[in-house]
SEDOSE-444605 format. One record per residue: residue in three letters; residue number from 1; x, y, z of N, C-alpha, C, O, CB in turn. Coordinates in steps of 0.2 Angstrom, whole numbers, plus 5000, padded with zeros to 4 digits. Glycine has a CB too. Example, Ala and Ser with C-alpha at 12.3 -4.5 7.8 and 13.67 -1.06 7.14 Angstrom:
// SEDOSE-444605
residu / num / n_c1 / n_c2 / n_c3 / ca_c1 / ca_c2 / ca_c3 / c_c1 / c_c2 / c_c3 / o_c1 / o_c2 / o_c3 / cb_c1 / cb_c2 / cb_c3
ALA / 1 / 5066 / 4972 / 5039 / 5062 / 4978 / 5039 / 5066 / 4984 / 5039 / 5071 / 4983 / 5042 / 5057 / 4978 / 5045
SER / 2 / 5064 / 4989 / 5035 / 5068 / 4995 / 5036 / 5064 / 5000 / 5039 / 5067 / 5006 / 5040 / 5070 / 4997 / 5029
END
This chain:
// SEDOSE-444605
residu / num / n_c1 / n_c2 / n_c3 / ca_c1 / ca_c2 / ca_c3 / c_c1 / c_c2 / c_c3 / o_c1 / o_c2 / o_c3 / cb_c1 / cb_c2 / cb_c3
UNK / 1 / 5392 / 4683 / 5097 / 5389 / 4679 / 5091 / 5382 / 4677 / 5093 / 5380 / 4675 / 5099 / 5393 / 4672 / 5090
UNK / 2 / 5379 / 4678 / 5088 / 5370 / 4676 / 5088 / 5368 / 4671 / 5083 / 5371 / 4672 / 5078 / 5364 / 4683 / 5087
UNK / 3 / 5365 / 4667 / 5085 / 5361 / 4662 / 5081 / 5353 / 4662 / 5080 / 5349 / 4661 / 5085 / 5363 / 4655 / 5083
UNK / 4 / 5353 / 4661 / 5075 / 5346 / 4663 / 5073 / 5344 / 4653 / 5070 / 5347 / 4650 / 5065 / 5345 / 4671 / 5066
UNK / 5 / 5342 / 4652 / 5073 / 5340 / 4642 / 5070 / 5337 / 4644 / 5067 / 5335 / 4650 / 5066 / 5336 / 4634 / 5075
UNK / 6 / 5338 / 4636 / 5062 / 5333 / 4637 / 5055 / 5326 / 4637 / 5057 / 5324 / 4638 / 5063 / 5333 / 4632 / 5050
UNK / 7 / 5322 / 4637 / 5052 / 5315 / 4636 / 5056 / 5310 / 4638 / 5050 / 5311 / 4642 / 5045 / 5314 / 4642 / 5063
UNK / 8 / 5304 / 4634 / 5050 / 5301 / 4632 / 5046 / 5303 / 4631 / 5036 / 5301 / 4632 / 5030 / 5296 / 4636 / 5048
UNK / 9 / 5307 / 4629 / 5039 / 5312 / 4626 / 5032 / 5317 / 4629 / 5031 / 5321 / 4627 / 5027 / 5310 / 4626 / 5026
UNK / 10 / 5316 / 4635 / 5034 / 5321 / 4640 / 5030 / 5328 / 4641 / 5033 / 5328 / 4640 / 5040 / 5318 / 4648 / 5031
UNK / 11 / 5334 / 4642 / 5030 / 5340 / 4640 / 5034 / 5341 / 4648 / 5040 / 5340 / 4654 / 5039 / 5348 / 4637 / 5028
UNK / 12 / 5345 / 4645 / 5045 / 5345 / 4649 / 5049 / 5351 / 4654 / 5048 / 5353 / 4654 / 5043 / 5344 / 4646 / 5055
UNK / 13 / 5354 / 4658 / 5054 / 5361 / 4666 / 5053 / 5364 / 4665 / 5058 / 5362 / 4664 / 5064 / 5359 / 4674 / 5054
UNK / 14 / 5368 / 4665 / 5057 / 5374 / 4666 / 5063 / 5377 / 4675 / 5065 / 5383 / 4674 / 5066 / 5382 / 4659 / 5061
UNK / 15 / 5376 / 4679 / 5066 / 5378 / 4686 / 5067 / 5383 / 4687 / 5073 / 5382 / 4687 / 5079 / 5372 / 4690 / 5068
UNK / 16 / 5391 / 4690 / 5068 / 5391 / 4691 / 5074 / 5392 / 4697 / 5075 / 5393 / 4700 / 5070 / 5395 / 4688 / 5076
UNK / 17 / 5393 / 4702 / 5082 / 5390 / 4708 / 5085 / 5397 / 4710 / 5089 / 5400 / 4707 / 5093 / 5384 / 4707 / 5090
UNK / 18 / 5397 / 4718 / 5086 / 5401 / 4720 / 5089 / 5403 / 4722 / 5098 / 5407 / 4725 / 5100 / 5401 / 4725 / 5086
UNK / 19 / 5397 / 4719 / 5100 / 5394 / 4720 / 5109 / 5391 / 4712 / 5109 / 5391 / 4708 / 5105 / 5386 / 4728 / 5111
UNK / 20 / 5390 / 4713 / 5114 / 5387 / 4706 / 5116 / 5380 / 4709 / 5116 / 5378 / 4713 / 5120 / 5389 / 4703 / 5123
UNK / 21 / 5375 / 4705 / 5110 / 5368 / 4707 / 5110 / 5365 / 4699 / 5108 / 5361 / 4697 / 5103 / 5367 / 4713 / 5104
UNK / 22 / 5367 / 4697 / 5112 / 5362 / 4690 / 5112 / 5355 / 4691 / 5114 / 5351 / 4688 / 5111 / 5364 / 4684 / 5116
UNK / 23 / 5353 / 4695 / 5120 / 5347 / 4694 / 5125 / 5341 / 4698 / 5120 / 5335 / 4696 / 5119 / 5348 / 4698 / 5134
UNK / 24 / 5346 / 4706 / 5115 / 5342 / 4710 / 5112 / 5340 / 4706 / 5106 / 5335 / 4709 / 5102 / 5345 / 4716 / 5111
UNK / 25 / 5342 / 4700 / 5104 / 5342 / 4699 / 5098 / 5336 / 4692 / 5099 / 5332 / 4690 / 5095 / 5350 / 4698 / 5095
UNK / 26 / 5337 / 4689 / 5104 / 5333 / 4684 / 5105 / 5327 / 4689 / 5106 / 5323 / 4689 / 5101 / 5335 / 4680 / 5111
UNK / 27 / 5325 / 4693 / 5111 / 5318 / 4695 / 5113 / 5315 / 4697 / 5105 / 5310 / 4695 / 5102 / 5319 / 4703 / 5120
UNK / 28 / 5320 / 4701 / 5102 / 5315 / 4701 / 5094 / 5316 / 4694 / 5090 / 5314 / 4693 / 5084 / 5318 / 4709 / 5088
UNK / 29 / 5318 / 4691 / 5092 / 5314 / 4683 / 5087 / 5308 / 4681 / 5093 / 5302 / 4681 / 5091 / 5322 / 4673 / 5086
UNK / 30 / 5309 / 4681 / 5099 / 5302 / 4679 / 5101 / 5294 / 4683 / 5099 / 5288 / 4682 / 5098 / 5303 / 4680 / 5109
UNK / 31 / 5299 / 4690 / 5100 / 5291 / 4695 / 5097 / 5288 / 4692 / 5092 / 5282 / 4690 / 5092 / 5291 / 4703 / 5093
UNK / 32 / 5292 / 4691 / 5088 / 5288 / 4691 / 5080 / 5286 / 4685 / 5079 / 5283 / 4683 / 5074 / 5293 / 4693 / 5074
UNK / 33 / 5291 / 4678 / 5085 / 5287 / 4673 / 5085 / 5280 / 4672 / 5090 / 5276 / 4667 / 5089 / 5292 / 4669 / 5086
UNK / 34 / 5279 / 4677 / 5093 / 5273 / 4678 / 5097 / 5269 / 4679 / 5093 / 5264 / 4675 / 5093 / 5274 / 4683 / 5100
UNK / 35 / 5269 / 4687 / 5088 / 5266 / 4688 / 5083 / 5262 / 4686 / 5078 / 5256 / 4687 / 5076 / 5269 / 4690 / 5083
UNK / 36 / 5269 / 4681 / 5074 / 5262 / 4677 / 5069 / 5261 / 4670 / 5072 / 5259 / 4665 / 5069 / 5265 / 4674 / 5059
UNK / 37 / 5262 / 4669 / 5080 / 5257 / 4664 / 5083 / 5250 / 4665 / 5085 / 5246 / 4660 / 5085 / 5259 / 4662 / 5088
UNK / 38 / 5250 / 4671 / 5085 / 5246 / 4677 / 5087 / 5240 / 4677 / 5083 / 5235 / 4680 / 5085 / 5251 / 4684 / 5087
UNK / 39 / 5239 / 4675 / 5077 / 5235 / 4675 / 5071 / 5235 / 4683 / 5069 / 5230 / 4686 / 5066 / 5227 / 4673 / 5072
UNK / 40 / 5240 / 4686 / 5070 / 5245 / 4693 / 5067 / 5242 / 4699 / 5071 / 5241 / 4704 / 5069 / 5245 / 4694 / 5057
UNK / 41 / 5241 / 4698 / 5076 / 5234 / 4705 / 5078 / 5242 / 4710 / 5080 / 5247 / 4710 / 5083 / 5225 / 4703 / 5087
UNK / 42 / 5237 / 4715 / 5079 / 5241 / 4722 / 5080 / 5244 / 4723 / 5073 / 5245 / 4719 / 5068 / 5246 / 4721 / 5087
UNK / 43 / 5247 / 4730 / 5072 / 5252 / 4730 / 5067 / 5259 / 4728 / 5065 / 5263 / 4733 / 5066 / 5252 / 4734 / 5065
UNK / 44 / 5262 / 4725 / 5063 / 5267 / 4723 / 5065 / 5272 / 4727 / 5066 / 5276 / 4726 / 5071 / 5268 / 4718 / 5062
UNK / 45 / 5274 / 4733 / 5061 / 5280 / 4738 / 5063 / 5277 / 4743 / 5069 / 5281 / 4748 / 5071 / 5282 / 4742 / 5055
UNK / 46 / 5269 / 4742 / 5074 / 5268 / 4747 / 5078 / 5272 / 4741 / 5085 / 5272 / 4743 / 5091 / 5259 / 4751 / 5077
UNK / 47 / 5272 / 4734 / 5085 / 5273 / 4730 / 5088 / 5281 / 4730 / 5091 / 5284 / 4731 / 5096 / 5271 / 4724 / 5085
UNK / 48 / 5283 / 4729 / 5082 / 5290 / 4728 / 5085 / 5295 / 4737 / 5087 / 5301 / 4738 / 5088 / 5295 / 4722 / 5077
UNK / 49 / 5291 / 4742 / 5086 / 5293 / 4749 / 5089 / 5293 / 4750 / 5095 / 5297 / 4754 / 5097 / 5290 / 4753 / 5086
UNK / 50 / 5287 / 4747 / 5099 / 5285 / 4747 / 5103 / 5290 / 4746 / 5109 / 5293 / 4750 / 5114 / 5281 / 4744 / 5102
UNK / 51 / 5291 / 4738 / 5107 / 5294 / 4734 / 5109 / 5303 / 4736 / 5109 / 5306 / 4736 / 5115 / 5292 / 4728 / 5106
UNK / 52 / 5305 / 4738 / 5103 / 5313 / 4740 / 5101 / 5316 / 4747 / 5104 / 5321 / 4750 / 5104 / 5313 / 4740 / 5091
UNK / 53 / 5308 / 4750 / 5108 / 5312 / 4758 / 5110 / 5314 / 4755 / 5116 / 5320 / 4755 / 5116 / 5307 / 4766 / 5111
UNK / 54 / 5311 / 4753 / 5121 / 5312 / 4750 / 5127 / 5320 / 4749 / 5128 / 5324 / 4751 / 5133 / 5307 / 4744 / 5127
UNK / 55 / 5323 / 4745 / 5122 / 5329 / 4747 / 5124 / 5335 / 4752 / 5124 / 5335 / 4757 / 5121 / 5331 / 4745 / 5122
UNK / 56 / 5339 / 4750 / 5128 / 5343 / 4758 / 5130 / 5350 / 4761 / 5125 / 5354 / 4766 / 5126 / 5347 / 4757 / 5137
UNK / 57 / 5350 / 4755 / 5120 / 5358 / 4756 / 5116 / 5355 / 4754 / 5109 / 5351 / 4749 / 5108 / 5366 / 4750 / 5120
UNK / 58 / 5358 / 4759 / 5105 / 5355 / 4758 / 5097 / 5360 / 4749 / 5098 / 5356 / 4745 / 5100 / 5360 / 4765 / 5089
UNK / 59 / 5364 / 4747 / 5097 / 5366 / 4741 / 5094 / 5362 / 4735 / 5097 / 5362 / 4730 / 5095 / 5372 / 4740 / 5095
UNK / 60 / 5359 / 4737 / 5102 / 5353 / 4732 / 5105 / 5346 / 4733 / 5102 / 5343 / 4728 / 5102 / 5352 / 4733 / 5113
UNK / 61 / 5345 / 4741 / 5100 / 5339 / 4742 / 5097 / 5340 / 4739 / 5089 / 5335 / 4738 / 5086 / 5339 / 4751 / 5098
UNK / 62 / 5346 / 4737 / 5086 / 5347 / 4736 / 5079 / 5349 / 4727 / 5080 / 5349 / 4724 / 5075 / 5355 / 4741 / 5075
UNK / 63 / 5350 / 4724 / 5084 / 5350 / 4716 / 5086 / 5343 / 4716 / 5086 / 5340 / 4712 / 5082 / 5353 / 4713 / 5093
UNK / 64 / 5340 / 4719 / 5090 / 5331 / 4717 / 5090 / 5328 / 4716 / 5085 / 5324 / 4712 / 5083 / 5326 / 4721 / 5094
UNK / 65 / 5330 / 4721 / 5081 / 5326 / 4723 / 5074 / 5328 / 4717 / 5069 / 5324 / 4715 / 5065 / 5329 / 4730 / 5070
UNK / 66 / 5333 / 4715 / 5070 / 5337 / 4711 / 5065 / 5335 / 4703 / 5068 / 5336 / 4698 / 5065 / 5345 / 4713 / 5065
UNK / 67 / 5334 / 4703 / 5074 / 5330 / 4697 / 5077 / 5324 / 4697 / 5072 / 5324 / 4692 / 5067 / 5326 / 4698 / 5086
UNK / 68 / 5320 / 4702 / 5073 / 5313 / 4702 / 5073 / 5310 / 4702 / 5067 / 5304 / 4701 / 5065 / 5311 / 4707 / 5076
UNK / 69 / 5316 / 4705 / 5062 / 5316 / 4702 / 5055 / 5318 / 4698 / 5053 / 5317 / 4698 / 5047 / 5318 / 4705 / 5052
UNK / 70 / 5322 / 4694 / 5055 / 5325 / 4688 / 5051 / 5319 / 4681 / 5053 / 5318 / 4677 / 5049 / 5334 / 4686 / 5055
UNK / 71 / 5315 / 4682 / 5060 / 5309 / 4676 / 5060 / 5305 / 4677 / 5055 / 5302 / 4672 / 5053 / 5304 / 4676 / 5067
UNK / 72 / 5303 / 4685 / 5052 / 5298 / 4686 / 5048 / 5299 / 4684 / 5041 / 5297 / 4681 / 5037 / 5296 / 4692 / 5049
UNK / 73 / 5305 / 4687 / 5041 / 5307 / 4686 / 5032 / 5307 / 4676 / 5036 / 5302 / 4673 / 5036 / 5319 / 4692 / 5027
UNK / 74 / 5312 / 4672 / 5039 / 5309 / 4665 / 5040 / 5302 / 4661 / 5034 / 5302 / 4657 / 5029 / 5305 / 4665 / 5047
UNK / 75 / 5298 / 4666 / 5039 / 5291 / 4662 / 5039 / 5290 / 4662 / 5030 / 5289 / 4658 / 5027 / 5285 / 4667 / 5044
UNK / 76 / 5291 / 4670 / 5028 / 5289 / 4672 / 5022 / 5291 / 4666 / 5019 / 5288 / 4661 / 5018 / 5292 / 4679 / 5017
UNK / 77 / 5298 / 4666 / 5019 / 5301 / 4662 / 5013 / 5301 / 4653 / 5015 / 5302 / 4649 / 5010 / 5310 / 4665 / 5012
UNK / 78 / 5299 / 4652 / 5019 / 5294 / 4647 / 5020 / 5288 / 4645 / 5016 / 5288 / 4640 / 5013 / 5291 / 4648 / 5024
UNK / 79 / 5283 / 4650 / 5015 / 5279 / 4650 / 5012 / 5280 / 4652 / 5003 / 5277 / 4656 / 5000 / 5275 / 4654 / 5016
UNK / 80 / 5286 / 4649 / 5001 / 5290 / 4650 / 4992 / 5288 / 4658 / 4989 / 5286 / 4660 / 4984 / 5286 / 4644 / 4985
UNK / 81 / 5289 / 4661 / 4997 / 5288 / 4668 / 4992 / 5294 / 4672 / 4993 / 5293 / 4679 / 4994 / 5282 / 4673 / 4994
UNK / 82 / 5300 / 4668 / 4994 / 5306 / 4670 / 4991 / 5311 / 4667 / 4991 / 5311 / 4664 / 4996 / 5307 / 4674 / 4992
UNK / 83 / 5317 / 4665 / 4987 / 5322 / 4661 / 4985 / 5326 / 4661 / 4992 / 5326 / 4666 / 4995 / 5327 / 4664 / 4977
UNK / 84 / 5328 / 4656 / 4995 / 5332 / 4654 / 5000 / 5338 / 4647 / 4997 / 5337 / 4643 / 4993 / 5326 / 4651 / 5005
UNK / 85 / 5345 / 4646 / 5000 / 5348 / 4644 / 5000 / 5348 / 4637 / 5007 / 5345 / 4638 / 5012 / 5352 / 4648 / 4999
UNK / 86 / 5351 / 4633 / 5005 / 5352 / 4626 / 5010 / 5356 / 4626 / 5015 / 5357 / 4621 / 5017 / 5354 / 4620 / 5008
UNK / 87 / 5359 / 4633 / 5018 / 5363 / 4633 / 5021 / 5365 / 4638 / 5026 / 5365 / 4643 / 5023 / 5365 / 4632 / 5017
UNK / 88 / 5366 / 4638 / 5033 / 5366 / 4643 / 5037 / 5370 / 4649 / 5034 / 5374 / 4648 / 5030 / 5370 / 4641 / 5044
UNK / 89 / 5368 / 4656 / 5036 / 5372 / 4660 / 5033 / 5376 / 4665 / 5040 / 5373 / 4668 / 5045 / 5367 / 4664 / 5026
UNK / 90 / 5381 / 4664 / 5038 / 5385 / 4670 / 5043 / 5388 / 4677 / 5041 / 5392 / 4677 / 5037 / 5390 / 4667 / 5046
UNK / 91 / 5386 / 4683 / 5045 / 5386 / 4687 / 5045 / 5389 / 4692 / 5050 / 5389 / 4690 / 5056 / 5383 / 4688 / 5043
UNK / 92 / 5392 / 4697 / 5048 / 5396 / 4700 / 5056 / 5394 / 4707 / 5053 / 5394 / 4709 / 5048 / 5406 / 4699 / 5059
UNK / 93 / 5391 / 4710 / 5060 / 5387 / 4717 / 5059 / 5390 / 4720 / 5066 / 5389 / 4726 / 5068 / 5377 / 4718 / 5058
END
């Protein structure tokens, strides 16, 4: 199981994972919180590819991604550019 906290308003995920991919799933919420701390430099899908080959097993490669996208979509929908619910949402992949 992975948790993704809420964060800038937006409610957070709980996922759970057929392997244990906590470490892959955290390192892509840090990128991409790196990223737009970052004042966004670089491109962001050449950032998180970069970063997501390094790994050695697709389901680590697909936790990262899903890290790395769940801080971004965050942020968006933070900024009311898109409908969010009050509430953690849980999912198993």
């Amino acid at each position: 199981m992975t948790c993704l906290p809420p964060y800038d308003g937006h409610p957070g995920v709980e996922i759970t994972w057929a392997a244990d991919c906590s470490e892959a799933f955290n390192q892509g919420v840090m990128l991409a919180q790196t990223w737009l701390d970052n004042a966004r430099t670089g491109w962001l899908w050449a950032v998180m590819i970069a970063e997501r080959d390094l790994l050695p097993c697709a389901i680590e490669r697909r936790a990262f991604e899903v890290g790395f996208l769940s801080r971004i979509q965050q942020r968006i929908c933070s900024q009311g550019l898109c409908g969010h619910s009050d509430h953690t949402l849980t999912l198993a992949l």
